[in-house]
N, C-alpha and C positions, 0 to 999 in steps of 0.2 A: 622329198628333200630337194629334189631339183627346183620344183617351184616354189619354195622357198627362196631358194639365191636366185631366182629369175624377178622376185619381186622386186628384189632389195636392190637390185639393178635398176628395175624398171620404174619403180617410183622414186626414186631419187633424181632422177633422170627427167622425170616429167614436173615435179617441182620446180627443178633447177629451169626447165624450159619456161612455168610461169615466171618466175624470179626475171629472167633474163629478159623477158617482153616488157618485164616493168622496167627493168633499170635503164633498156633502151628508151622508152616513156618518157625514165628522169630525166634522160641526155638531152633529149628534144627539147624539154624546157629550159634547159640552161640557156638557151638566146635570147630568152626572156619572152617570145611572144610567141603566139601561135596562130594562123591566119586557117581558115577551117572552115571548107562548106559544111553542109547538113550532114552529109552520108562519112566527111571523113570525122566531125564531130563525136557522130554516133560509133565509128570504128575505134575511135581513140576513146572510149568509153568504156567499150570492152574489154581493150586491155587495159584500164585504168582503173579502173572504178573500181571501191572497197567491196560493194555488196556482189559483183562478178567475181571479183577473184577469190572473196569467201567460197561463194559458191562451187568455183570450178576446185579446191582445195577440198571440201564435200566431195565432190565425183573419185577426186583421188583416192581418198579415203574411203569410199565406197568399195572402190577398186579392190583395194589391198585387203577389207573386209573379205571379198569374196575370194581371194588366193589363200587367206587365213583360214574360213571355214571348209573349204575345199583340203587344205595341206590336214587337217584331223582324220579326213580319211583314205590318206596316203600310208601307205608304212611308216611305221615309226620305228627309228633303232635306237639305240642307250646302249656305253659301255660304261662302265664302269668299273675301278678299281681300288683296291685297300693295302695297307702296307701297315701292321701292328705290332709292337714289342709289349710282348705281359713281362711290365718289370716284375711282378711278383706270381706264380702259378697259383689258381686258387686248391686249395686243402680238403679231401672229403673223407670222414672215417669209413673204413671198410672191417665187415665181421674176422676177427683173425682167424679165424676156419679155413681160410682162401693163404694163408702165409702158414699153417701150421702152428698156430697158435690162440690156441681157443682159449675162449672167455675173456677177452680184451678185444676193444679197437684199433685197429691201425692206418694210422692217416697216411696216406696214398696222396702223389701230386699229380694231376692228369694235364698232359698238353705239351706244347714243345715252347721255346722262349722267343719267336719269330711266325707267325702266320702271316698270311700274303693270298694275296685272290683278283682273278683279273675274267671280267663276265659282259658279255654279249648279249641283248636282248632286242628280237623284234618283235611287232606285234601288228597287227591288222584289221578294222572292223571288218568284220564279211558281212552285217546287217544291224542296219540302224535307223529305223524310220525318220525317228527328230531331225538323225544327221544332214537326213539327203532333202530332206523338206526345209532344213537349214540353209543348205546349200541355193536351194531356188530361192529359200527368200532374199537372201544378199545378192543375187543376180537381179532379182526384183528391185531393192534399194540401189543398186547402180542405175539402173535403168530410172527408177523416180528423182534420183539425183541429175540424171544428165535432161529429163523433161526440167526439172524446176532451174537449173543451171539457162537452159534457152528461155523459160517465163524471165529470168531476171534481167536476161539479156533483153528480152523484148521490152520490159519493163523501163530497163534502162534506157533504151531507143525513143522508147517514147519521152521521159523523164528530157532526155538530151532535145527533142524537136521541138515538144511544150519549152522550156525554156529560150530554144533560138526562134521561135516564132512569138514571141513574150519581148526579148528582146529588139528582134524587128521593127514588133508593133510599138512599142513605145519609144523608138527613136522615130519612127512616122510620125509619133504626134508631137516631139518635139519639133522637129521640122516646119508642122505645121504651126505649132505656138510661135516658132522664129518667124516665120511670114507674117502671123497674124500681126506680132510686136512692129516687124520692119511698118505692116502697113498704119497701125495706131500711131506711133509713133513718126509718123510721116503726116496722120493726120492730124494727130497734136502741134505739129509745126504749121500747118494752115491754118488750125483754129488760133495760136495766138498770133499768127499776123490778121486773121480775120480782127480779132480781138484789138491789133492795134490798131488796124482801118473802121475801126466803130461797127463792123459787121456780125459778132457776137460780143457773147457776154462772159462775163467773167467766169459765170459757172458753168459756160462750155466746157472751158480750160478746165476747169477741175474735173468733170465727169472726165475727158480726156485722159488726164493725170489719173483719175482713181483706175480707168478701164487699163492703162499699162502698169500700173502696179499689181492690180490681181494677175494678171498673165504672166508678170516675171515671177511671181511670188509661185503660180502653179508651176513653171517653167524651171525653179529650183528643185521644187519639191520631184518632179518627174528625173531631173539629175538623178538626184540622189535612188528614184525607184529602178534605175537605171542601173545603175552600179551596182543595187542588192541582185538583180537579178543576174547581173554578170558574174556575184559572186555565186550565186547559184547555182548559173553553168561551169564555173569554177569548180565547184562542191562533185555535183555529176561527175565531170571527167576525170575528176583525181587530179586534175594538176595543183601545184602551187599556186597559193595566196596572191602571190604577188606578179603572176603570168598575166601577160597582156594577152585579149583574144581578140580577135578581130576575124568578124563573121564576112566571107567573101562571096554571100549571096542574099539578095535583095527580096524586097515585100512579089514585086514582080513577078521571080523567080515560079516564087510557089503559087500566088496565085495565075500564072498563065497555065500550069501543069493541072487545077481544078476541074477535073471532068467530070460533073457529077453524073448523069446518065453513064456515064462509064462503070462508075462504081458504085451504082444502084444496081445495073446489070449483073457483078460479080457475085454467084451461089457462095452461101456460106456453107461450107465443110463443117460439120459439128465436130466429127471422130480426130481432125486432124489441130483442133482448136488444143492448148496444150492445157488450159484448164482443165478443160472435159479430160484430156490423158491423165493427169495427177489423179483426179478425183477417180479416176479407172485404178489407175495404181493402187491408189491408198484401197479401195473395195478390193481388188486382188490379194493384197497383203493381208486384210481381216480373213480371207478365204485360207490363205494357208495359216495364219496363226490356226483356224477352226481344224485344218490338217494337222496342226504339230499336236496341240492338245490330241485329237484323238490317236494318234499315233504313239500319245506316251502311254497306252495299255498294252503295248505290242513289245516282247522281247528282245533282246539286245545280242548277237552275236559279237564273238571276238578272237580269233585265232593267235598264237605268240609262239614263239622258239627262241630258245636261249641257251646260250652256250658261256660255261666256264671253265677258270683252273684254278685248285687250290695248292698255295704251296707252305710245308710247316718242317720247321726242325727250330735247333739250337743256335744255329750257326747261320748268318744270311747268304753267306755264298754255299752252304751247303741243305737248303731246303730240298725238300721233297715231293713234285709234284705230280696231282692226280686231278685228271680231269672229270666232268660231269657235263652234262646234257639234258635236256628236256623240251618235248614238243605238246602244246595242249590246245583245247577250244574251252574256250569260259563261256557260258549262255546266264542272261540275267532276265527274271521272269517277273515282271510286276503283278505281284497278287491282291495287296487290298490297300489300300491308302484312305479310309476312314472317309468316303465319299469326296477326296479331295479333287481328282479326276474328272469326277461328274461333276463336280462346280468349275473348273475350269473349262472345261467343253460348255458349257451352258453358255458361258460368260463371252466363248469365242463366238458362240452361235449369235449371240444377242449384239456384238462388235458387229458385225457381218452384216444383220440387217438391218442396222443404222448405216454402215458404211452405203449401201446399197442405195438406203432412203438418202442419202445425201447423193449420191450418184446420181438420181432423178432429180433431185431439186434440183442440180448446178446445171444439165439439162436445161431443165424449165427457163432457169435462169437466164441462161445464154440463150436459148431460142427468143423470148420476151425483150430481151437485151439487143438482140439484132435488130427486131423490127423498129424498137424506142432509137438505135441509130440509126437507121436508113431515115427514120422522119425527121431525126432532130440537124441531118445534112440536107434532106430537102428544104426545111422550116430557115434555119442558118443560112441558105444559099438565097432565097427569098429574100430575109433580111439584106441582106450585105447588096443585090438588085436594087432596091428601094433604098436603102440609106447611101448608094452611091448616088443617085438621080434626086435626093433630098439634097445632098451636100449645094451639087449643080444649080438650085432650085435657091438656093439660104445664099450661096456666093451673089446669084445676079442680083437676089433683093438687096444684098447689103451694099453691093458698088453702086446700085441704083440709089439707096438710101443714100451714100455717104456722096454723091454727087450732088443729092438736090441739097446736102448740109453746106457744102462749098458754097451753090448759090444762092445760101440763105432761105429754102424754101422746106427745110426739113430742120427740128430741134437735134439737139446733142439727145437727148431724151429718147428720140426715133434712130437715130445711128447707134444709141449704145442697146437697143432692144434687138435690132436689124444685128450686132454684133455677137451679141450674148446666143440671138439661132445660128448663128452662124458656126459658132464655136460648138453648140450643142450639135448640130448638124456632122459636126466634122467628128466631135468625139463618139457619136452615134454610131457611124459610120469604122471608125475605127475598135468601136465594140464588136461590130458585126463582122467585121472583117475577121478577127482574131478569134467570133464562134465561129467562121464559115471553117477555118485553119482545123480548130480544138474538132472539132464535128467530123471536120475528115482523117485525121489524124485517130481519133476512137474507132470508128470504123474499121477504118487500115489495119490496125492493130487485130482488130476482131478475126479478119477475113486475112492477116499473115501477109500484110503488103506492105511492111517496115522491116 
């Protein structure tokens, strides 16, 4: 009984504490904005996010689950009590032999016009296999709720860093499309005064004109890819629609912090990976259902004590009362169930070792899965090497090219080919960048360093 009202304390209480993390959440956002490096991005996440707070709302429930299964084999007491008027006494004939008058019936009324009873009953399992194998497995489901509660969290963390390194990267290429426009359009102003000093041709000007139009025209379009992913990170953190974010750390940031021999170096822990723990759980959990099932051929102990009083007359303030009492053990024997037992034991045995065969695969999986990222951040670091020293490489040729266009010794033709690698150079380069990010970030996650 006591942990009963220790529950009903205790989770309400833990509720109210999710609640109150959120509504501080909402207060934050009423300024309308929220400036936010990586780590407190990810922090406000966790107490944000729809798919966390499900989660941690699961663990609670977990919780109370098992103070629930647990209070079944506590004592249990019941009282209960009755209060009855027979407006009418029921009638039964009796042989008149008993009244000194034989050979007739005589109807006799048995009872008083007021009964009354007030009873006391405990009772206690002393042995219940199911019970207690019951009991582990909801310690077990708390336990798989609070691993899959940290997967979501992690999940989440990464969800949050993919998207502010997403964001990052594609305000760098705006950047760079701004540069590239200032410099077109700097050379469109050359070309038609070339054009007015007789030094080009008309269709200079145009290719000009056509090459700043494709770049605002891309330059829109990245706005706008801009914005969806803000609302993206929006989406993540749980905040409001219409919160302003503003990220307070740069491309620089994370890429000066890239050590990849550092974190080639890091052993990966399989046992401690929380996939491999779930997938442990879930085979755990098949192991005891294969215990419950066999445990329901095993008998049932039950001890109880119970105490009453009964009270009966005519009259309610003049009853009559007499008590009673009783102490017993109930034993329940499962004898044949028409092979229903032995198909559920079968059934658990065969759960069991699929759960098990899946245990092995996610194994495999995640050993296969570390080495596929250890290469796929060397391979990514590589890239990003090489498309940083191409961009260097695409810049000199194109101020070389667009220099000898000023002195007339280079076509519009050769300046917009010299522009068109340039641009491919830079968006190369910012490909690579954002797999060198995604590549370390996979890993991290793997090896538990988000």
């Amino acid at each position: 009984m006591k942990t009963d009202g220790f529950m009903k304390k205790r989770f309400p209480a833990a509720l109210a504490a999710i609640l109150l993390t959120a509504s501080t959440a909402v207060a934050q956002e009423q300024n309308g904005e929220l400036k936010l490096t990586l780590k407190e991005a990810q922090e406000y996440a966790i107490q944000n996010n729809r798919q966390v707070l499900s989660a941690k709302l699961d663990l609670l429930a977990s919780k109370a689950a098992v103070w629930e299964t647990i209070s079944a084999a506590l004592p249990q007491i019941n009282i209960s009590g009755s209060v009855m008027d027979n407006l009418k006494l029921a009638t039964t004939l009796l042989p008149g032999e008993f009244f000194g008058q034989p050979g007739i019936k005589v109807p006799v009324t048995f009872g008083s016009q007021f009964n009354s009873s007030v009873s006391a009953e405990a009772s206690l399992l002393l042995f219940n296999a199911q019970l207690f194998i019951g009991i582990e497995t909801t310690k077990l489901a708390q336990k798989l709720n609070s691993q899959n509660l940290e997967k979501t969290e992690l999940d989440t963390k990464e969800s949050v860093a993919s998207a502010y390194y997403l964001i990052l990267v594609s305000e760098e290429s705006l950047k760079l499309l701004d540069a590239n426009l200032v410099n077109l359009n700097e050379t469109l102003r050359a070309t038609r005064a070339m054009l007015a000093a007789g030094m080009a041709e008309a269709t200079d000007v145009d290719q000009m004109l056509s090459n700043v139009s494709m770049l605002e025209n891309s330059k829109s379009s990245l706005q706008r890819t801009i914005e969806v992913n803000y609302n993206l990170l929006r989406f993540i953190l749980g905040t409001g629609a219409e919160t302003k974010i503003i990220l307070s750390e740069t491309l620089d940031n994370f890429t000066a912090t890239v050590n990849v021999e550092s974190l080639l170096a890091q052993q990966f822990n399989l046992v401690s990976n929380v996939n491999y723990q779930l997938v442990e759980g879930q085979e755990m959990m098949s192991k005891l259902a294969l215990k419950n099932e066999k445990a329901s051929v095993l008998p049932t102990l039950a001890g109880f004590y119970s105490y009453g009083t009964n009270g009966m007359g005519d009259k309610l303030s003049e009853l009559r009362w007499f008590q009673n009492s009783m102490l017993g053990v109930q034993v329940s024997v499962p004898i044949f169930a028409s092979g229903q037992r032995y198909s559920g034991i079968r059934k658990a045995q065969l759960n069991f070792q699929k759960a098990s065969t899946a245990r092995d695969m996610v194994r495999e999986q995640l050993l296969i899965q570390e080495k596929q990222l250890r290469y796929n951040l060397v391979n990514a670091d590589q890239q990003y090497k090489t498309q940083k020293q191409n961009v260097e490489v695409s810049q000199r040729v194109y101020r070389s090219t667009e220099n000898k266009f000023r002195q007339g010794m280079a076509s519009s033709l050769d300046l917009t080919q010299a522009n068109t690698l340039f641009l491919q150079a830079q968006n190369n380069y910012i490909s690579a960048l954002m797999n060198l990010l995604q590549s370390k970030l996979a890993l991290d996650k793997l090896l538990n360093n988000i």
